[in-house]
C-alpha positions as a printed Julia matrix, in Angstrom:
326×3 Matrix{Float64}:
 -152.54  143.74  -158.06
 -150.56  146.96  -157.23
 -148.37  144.93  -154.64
 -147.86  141.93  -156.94
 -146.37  143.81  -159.55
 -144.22  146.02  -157.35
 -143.26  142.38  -155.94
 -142.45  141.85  -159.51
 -140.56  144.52  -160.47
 -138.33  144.43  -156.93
 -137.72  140.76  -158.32
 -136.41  141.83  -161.61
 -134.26  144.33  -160.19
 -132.92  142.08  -157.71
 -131.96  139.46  -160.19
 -130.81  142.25  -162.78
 -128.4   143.36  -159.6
 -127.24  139.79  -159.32
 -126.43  138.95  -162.84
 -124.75  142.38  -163.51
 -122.61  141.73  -160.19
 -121.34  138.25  -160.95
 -120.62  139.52  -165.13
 -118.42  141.38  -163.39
 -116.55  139.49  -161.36
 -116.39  136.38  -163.7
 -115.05  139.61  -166.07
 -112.33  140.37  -163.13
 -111.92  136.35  -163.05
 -111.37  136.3   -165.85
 -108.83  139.5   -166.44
 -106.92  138.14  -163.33
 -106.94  134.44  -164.88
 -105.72  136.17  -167.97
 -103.33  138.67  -166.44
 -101.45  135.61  -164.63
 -101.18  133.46  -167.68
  -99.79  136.2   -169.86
  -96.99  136.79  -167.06
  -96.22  132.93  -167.37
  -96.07  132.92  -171.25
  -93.81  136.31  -170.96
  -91.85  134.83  -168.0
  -91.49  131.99  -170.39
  -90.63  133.9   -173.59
  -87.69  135.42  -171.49
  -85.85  131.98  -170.25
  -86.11  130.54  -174.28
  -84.76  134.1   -175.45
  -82.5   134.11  -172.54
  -81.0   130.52  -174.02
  -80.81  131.1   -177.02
  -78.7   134.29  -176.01
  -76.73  132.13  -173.53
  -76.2   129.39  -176.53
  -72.68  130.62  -178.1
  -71.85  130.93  -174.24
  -72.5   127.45  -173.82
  -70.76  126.14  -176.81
  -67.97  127.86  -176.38
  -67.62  126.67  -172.58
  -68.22  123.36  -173.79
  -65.47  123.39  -175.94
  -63.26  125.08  -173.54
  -63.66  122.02  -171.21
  -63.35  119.8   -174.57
  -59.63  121.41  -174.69
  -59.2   120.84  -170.98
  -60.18  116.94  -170.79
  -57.88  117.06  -174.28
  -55.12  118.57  -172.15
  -55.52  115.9   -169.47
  -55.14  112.94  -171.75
  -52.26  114.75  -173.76
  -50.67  114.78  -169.43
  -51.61  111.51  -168.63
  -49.36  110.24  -172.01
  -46.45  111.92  -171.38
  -46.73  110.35  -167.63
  -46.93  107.0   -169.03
  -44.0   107.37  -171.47
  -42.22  108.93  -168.55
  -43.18  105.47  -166.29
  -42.4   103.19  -168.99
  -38.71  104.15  -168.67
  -37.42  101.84  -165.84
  -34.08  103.49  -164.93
  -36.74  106.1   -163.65
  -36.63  105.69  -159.42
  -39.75  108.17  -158.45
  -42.61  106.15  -160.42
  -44.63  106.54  -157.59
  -44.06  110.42  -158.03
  -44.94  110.66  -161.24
  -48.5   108.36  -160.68
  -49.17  111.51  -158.02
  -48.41  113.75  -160.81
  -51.02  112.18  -163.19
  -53.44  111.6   -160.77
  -53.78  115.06  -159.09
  -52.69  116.84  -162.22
  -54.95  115.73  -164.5
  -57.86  116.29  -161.84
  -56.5   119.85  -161.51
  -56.64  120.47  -164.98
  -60.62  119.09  -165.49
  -61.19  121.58  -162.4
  -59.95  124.71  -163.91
  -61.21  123.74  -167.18
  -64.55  122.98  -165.35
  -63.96  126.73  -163.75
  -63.57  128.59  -167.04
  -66.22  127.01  -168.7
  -68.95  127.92  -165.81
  -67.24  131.53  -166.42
  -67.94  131.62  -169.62
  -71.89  130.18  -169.55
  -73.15  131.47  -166.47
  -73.36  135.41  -166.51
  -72.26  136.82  -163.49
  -70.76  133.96  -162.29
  -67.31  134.15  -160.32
  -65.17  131.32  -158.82
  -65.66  133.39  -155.66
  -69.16  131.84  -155.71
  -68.28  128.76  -156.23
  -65.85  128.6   -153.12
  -68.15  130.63  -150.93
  -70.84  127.58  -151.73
  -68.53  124.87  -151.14
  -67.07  126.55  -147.68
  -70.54  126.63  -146.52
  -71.27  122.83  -146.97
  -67.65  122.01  -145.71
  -68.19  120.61  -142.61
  -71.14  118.6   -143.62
  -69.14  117.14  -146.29
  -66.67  116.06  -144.62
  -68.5   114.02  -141.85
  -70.15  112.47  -145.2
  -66.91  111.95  -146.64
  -64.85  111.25  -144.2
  -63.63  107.95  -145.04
  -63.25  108.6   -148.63
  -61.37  111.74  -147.47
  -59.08  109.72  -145.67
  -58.14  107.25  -148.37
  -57.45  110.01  -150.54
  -54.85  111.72  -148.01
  -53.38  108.22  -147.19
  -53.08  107.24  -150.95
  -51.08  110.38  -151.62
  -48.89  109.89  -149.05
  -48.01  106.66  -150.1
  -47.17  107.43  -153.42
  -44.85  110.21  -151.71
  -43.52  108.15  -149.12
  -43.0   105.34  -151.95
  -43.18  102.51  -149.31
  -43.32   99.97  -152.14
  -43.92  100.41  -156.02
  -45.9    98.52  -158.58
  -44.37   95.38  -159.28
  -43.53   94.7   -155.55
  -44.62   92.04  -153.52
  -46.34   93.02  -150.57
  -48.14   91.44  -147.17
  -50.7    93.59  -145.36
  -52.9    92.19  -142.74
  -52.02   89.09  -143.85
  -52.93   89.39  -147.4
  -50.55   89.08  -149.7
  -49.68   89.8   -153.37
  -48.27   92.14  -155.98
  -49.12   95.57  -156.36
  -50.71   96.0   -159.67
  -51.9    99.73  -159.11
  -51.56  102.59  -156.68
  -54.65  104.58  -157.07
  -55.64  108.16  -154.77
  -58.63  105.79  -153.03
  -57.61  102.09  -152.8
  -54.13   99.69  -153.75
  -54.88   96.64  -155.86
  -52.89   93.39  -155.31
  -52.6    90.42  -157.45
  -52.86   87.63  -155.14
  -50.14   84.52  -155.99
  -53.56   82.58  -156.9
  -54.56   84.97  -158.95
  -57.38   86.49  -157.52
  -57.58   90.77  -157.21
  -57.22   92.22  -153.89
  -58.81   95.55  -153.07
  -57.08   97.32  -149.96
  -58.45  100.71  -148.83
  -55.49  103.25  -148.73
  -56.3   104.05  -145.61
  -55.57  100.53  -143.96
  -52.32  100.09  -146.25
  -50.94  103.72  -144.56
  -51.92  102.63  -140.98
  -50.79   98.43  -140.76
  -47.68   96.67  -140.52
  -46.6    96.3   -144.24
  -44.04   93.76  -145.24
  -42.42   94.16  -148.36
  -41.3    90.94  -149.83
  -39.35   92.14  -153.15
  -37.91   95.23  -151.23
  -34.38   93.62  -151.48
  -33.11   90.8   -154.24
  -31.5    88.87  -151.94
  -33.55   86.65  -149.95
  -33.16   83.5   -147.08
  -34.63   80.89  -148.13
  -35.14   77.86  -145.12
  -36.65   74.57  -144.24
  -36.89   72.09  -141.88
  -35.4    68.3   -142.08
  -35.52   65.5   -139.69
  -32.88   62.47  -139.21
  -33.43   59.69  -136.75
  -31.44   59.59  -133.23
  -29.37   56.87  -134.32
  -27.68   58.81  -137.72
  -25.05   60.85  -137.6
  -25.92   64.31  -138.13
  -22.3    65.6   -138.69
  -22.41   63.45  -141.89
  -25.85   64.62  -142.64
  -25.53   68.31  -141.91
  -22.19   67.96  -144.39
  -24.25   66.25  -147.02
  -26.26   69.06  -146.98
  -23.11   71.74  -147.19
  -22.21   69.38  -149.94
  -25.47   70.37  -151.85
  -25.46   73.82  -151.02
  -21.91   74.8   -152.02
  -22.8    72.77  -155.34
  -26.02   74.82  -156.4
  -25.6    77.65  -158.36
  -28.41   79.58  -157.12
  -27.83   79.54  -153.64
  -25.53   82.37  -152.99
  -21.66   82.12  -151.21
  -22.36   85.23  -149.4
  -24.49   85.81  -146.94
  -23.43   82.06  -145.95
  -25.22   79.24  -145.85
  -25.99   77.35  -142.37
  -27.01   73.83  -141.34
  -27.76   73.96  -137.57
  -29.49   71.42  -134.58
  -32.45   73.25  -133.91
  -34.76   70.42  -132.35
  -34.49   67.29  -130.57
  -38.4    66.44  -131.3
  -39.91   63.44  -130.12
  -39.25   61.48  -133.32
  -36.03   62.88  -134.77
  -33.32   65.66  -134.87
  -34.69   68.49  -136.7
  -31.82   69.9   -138.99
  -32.58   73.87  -139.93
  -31.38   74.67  -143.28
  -31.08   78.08  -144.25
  -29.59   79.66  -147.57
  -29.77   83.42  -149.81
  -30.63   83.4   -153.39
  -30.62   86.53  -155.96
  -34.36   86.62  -156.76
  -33.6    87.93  -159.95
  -32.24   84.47  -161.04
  -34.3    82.14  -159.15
  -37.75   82.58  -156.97
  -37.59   80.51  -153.73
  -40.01   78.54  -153.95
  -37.93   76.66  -156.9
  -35.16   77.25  -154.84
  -36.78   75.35  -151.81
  -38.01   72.75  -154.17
  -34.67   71.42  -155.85
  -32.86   71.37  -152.52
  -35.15   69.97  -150.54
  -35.46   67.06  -153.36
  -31.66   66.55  -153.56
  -31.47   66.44  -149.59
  -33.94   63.44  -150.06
  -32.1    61.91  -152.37
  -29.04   62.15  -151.02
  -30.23   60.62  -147.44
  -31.38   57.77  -148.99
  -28.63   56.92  -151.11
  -26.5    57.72  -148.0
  -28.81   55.57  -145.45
  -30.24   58.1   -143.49
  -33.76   57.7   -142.21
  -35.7    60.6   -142.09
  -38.14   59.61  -139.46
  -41.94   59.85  -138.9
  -44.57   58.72  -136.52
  -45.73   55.45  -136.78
  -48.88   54.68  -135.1
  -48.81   50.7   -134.13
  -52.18   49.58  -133.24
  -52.6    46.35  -130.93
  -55.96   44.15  -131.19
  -56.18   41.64  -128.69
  -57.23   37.92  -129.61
  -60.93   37.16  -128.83
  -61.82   35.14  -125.98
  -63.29   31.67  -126.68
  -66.79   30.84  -126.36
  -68.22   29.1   -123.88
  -69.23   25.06  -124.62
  -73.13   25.98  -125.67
  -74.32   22.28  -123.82
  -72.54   24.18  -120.52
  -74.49   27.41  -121.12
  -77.55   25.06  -122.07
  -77.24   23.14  -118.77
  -76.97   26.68  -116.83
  -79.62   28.12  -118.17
  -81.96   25.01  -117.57
């Protein structure tokens, strides 16, 4: 009996041990648990009283950089009333101007205001940050980067304006815009053409409108047996007697071609192109050559294609084929 209650009692103790040691750790659980949570909410408590500090910081920035973009749109308008007077020669100048201006402005604007709402913050920073990502920028944007530099050297260079009429690997059209990344083209169809600055700055450009004068030319055939003296001086005839085809640079009618079906007459003339385009140009003289040939008798050949059939052979008397057969 003695043992079984000292068992007992060794028992109680042990358990009393037990409970006692895990009251206090779920109590140091607990304090910990507590401890963490109250660092979270004051953690917390600091970043919204930190806000609503920073909030007149923030409104004011953003209405610094309100006055900035304001700035930039009050630029861009005296730009466009500076473009829209057309005895101005450096539009291309002035699009760099608005362009890079205006995206200088936003920048310092965008500067000041991250003054102003970040505390502490320097544009040192800011260019220490972007040196160190430099290089990996511009592997990523190295394309982009390069239609930006060739974009603003063609609106410096001014190799052709808006309004110009322009071929580029074999695309052609007229330049509606000059913009820092790409040139836009109105195609004669009128379909939009996007070329990358880039390729513009580094292909063979031809610019159609670069001069108003322009050679207009076309190719007319009279058969071997005409006279081409008469029909090169009907053609003189017409040419002197248009008033769009210009005196000077002269007009020519030469033997270019003794082709397989006719003499091929080359007929070459200038017009202003700020009278006349050339394809009317081309049009009416081509029409009154035509008429003029035929009312003068003078064939303008073309192949003719004669095609020979030989007559089918008779058939053989059937009672011969009958009697062969049998």
């Amino acid at each position: 009996m003695a043992d079984e209650q000292k068992s007992l009692t060794d028992v109680a103790k042990n358990t009393g041990e037990l409970l006692q040691e895990a009251g206090t750790k779920t109590t140091q659980t607990v304090l910990a648990h507590t401890e963490k949570y109250h660092d979270a909410y004051t953690t917390i408590d600091k970043i919204v009283d930190s806000f609503w500090e920073r909030v007149p910081y923030i409104c004011i920035a953003i209405i610094v950089f309100i006055i900035f973009w304001l700035l930039t749109k009050l630029f861009k308008f005296f730009v466009r009333k500076t473009l829209e007077n057309r005895s101005y020669t450096r539009q291309n100048l002035v699009l760099v101007l608005n362009r890079v201006g205006s995206t200088t402005i936003l920048f310092f604007g965008f500067l000041i205001a991250l003054v102003i709402m970040i505390p502490g913050f320097t544009p040192g920073q800011l260019m220490s940050a972007l040196g160190i990502g430099s290089v990996a920028i511009g592997f990523a944007f190295k394309d982009i980067f390069q239609n930006l530099l060739s974009g603003i050297l063609i609106l410096l260079s001014e190799p052709f304006r808006i309004g110009d009429s322009i071929v580029v690997n074999s695309l052609e059209g007229t330049v509606e815009d000059i913009q820092i990344r790409a040139t836009f083209l109105r195609s004669p169809d009128g379909r939009r053409i996007v070329i990358p600055n880039a390729t513009v700055y580094t292909s063979a450009l031809t610019v159609n409108t670069a001069y108003q004068q322009r050679r207009c030319e076309f190719v007319v055939g009279i058969g071997y047996d005409d006279d081409e003296q008469k029909a090169k001086q009907i053609i003189l005839d017409i040419l002197n007697n248009d008033r769009n085809v210009l005196s000077q640079p002269a007009f020519s009618v030469n033997v270019t071609a003794l082709a397989d079906f006719s003499v091929n007459l080359t007929v070459r003339w200038w017009v202003d192109t700020t009278e006349t385009d050339m394809s009317s140009s081309t049009s009416t003289i081509q029409a009154q050559v035509k008429q003029a040939f035929n009312e003068n008798g003078i064939n303008i050949p073309y192949p003719i294609q004669e095609l020979k059939m030989a007559s089918n052979q008779p058939l053989l008397n059937p009672e011969a084929s009958t009697k062969e057969t049998t």
